[in-house]
C-alpha positions in Angstrom: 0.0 0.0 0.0 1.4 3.8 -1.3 2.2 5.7 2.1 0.2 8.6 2.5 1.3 12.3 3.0 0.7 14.7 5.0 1.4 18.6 4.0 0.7 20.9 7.0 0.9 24.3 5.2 0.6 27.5 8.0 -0.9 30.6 6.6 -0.7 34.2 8.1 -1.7 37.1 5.5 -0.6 35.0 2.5 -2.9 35.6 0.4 -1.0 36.9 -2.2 0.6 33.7 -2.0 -1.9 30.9 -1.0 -3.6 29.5 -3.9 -0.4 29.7 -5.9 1.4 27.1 -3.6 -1.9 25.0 -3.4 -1.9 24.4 -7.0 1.7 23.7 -6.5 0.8 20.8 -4.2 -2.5 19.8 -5.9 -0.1 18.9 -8.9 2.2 16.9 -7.8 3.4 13.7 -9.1 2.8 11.8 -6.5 -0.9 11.6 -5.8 -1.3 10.1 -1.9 -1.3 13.4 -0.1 -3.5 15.2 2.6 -3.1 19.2 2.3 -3.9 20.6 6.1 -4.3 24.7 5.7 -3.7 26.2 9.5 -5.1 30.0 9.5 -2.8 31.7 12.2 -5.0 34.2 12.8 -4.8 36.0 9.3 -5.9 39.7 9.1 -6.3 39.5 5.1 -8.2 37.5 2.8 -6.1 34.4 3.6 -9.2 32.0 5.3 -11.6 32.6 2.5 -9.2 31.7 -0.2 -8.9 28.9 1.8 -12.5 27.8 2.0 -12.5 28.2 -1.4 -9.6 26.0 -1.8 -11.1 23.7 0.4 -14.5 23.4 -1.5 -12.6 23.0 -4.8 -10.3 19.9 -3.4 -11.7 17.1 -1.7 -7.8 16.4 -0.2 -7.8 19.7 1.5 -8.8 20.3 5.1 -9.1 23.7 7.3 -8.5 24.8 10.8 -8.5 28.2 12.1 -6.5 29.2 14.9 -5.7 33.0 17.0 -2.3 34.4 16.3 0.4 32.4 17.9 3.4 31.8 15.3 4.6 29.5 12.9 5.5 26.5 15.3 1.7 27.0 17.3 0.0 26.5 13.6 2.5 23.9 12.7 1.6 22.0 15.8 -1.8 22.2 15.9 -1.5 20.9 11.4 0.0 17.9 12.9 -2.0 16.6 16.0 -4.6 16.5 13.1 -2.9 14.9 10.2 -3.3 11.3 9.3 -0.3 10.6 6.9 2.6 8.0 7.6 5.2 10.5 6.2 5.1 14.3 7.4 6.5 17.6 5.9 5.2 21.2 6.2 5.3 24.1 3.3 5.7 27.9 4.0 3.0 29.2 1.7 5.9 31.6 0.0 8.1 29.1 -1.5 7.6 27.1 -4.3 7.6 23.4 -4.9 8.3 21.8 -7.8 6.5 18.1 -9.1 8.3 15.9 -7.7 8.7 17.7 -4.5 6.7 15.1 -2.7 7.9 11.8 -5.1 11.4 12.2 -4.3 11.2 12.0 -0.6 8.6 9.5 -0.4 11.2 7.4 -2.7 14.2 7.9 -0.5 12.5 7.5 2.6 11.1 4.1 1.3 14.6 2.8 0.1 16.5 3.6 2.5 16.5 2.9 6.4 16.3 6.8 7.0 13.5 8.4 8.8 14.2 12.2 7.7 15.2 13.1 4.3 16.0 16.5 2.6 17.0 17.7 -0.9 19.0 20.8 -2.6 16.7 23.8 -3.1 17.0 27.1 -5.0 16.7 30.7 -4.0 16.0 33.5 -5.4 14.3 37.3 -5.1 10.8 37.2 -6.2 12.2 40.9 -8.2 14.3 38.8 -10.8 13.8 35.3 -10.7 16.1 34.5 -13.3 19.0 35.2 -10.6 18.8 31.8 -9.0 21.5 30.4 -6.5 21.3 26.4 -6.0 21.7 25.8 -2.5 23.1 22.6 -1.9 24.0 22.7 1.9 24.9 19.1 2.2 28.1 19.9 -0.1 27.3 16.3 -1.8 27.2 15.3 -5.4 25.2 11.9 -5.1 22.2 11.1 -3.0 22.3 8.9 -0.3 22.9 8.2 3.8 24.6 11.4 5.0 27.1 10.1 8.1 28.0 13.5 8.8 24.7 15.3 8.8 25.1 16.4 12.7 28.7 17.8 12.0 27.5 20.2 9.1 24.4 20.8 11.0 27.0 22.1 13.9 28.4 25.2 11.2 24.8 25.6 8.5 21.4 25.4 8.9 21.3 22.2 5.7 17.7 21.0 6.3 16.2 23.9 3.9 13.0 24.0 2.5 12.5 20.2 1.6 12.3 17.8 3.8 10.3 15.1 4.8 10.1 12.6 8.0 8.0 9.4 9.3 5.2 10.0 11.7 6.9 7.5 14.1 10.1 10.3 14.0 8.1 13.0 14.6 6.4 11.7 17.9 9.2 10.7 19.1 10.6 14.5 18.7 7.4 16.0 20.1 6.0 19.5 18.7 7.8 22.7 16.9 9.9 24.8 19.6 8.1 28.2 19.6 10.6 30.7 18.2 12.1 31.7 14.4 14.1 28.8 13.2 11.6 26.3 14.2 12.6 24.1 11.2 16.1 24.1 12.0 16.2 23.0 15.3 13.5 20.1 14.5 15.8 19.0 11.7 18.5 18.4 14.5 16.4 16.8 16.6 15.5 14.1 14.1 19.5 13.8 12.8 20.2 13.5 16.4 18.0 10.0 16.3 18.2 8.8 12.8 20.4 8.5 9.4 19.5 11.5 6.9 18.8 10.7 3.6 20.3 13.7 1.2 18.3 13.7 -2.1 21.2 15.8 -4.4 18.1 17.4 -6.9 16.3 20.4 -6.6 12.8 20.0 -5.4 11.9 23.6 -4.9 12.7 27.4 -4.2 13.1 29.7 -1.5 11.6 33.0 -2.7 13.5 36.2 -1.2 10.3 38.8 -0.7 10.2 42.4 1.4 7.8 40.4 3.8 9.5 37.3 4.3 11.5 36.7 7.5 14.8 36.1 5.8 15.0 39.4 4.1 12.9 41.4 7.0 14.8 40.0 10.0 18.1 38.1 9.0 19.1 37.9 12.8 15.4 36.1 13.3 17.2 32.8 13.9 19.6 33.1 16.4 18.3 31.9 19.2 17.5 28.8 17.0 21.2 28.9 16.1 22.0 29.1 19.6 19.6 26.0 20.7 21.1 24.0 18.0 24.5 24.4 19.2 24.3 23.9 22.8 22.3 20.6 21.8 25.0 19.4 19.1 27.8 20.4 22.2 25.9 18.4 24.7 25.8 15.2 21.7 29.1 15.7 21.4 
């Protein structure tokens, strides 16, 4: 039997964004998925672009939630999904096809619970400048042994990434602070191989509103968490 997928995707004002990354998901190759939209208390249009998202796909579910962050509407996606493999998508970036395919495959063959791939980035003012981002500093997919000690100097987990549901209980919910991702990612390398798919499965898009460009010093504390728990594995 096909796994199934869950997609938690948290939503605050993106509605300039929303049904864009939907369709995004909605077309991917791989067809077992579960799309879970988490309002986070959006002052916009954001929830009824959802509803109407929601009415068009049967795979699409809705909660609503007041404002409490990324890692509050990422926790509350999960305790409600239903998938055996787990990933979440800002609503800003972009995923391409085989985005979800990819993972699902090197998650199946290979003993890795958490896998990740190379991702692009670029500023939503000239997309044709486009960086590949390939954190991992790896040619060839596969087991990556040293996942913890690159982890220790880069954030590598990016924007495409995908875990077992077993992994993720075991890890517990999203730490409430910028970088969320990040220190999750280490958590999971911390208690299983990493699976490094060397292809680009999506893009990190560089806006005026996203945190990245806003507030490049967001994740330090995130930085800082990471290290004292990679000193303490150590």
């Amino acid at each position: 039997m096909e796994k199934k997928v869950s997609i938690v995707v948290p939503i605050y004002n993106g509605e300039k964004f929303l049904r864009p990354c939907v369709e995004q998901l909605i077309e991917q190759t791989y067809p077992h998925i579960e799309i879970i939209l988490v309002d986070d208390g959006s002052q916009d249009r954001s929830y009824a672009i959802m509803q109407e998202l929601g009415a068009e796909h049967k795979n699409i579910s809705l909660l609503k939630k007041e404002n409490g962050g990324t890692a509050s509407a990422l926790n509350m996606g999960f305790d409600k999904c239903s998938g055996d493999y787990l990933t979440w998508v800002a609503c800003d970036d972009l995923k391409y096809s085989q985005f979800v395919e990819k993972l699902v495959n090197a998650l199946n063959e290979s003993e890795c619970e958490f896998a990740f791939s190379m991702f692009e980035e670029f500023a939503d003012s000239n997309p044709s400048n486009r960086a590949i981002r390939n954190f991992a500093r790896m040619q060839q997919s596969g087991i990556m042994y040293n996942f913890l000690n690159i982890s220790y100097q880069y954030c590598i987990t990016g924007i495409c990434f995908m875990f077992t549901r077993r992994l993720k209980k075991i890890c517990g919910p999203f730490d409430s602070l910028p970088g969320e991702d990040y220190i999750m990612g280490v958590k999971m390398g911390l208690l299983t191989d990493v699976f490094f798919v060397a292809e680009v499965l999506g893009a990190h898009v560089l806006h005026p509103q996203s945190l990245t460009v806003a507030t490049p010093a967001c994740t330090q504390r995130a930085n800082a968490q990471v290290k004292e728990m990679l000193r303490v594995y150590g």
